[in-house]
C-alpha angles and dihedrals in degrees: 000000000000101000097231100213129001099267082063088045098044080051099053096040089043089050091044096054098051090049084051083047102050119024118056112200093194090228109184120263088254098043100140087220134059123242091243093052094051080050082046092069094035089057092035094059098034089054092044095043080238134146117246089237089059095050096046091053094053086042123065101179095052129088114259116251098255095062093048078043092056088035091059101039080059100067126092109240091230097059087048098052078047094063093032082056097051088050094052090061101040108118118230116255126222 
């Protein structure tokens, strides 16, 4: 996804960074890739209707969609419906 305008861009970042907030995916210490960039491709490809493999091959700094993949079978569901949770009673800022 180009966000296309900065209303597109403030969205990404904002959902990101709840994501980044709110879920852990216990990467390792020396995980090549950061937490939010393995949430980067999530968003992206969500807000594109995208697939993650798609994102992560127009995207070189970002984790390939088998290790978000890995990352994400990982979690328990209840630890993600937690942070989902959180999220859904975050109140907007300004």
């Amino acid at each position: 996804m180009k966000p296309h305008n900065n209303i597109e861009k403030r969205i990404y970042k904002q959902i990101t960074k709840l994501l980044n907030d709110h879920i852990n995916l216990n990467l390792s210490s020396e995980a090549k890739f950061m937490q939010v960039q393995h949430l980067t491709l999530l968003v992206l490809a969500a807000l594109d209707n995208a697939s993650a493999e798609a994102i992560s091959k127009d995207k070189h700094r970002l984790p390939s969609a088998d290790t978000v993949l890995a990352a994400v079978k990982e979690l328990d569901w209840r630890d993600v419906k937690r942070g989902f949770d959180k999220i859904a009673h975050v109140t907007p800022s300004g």
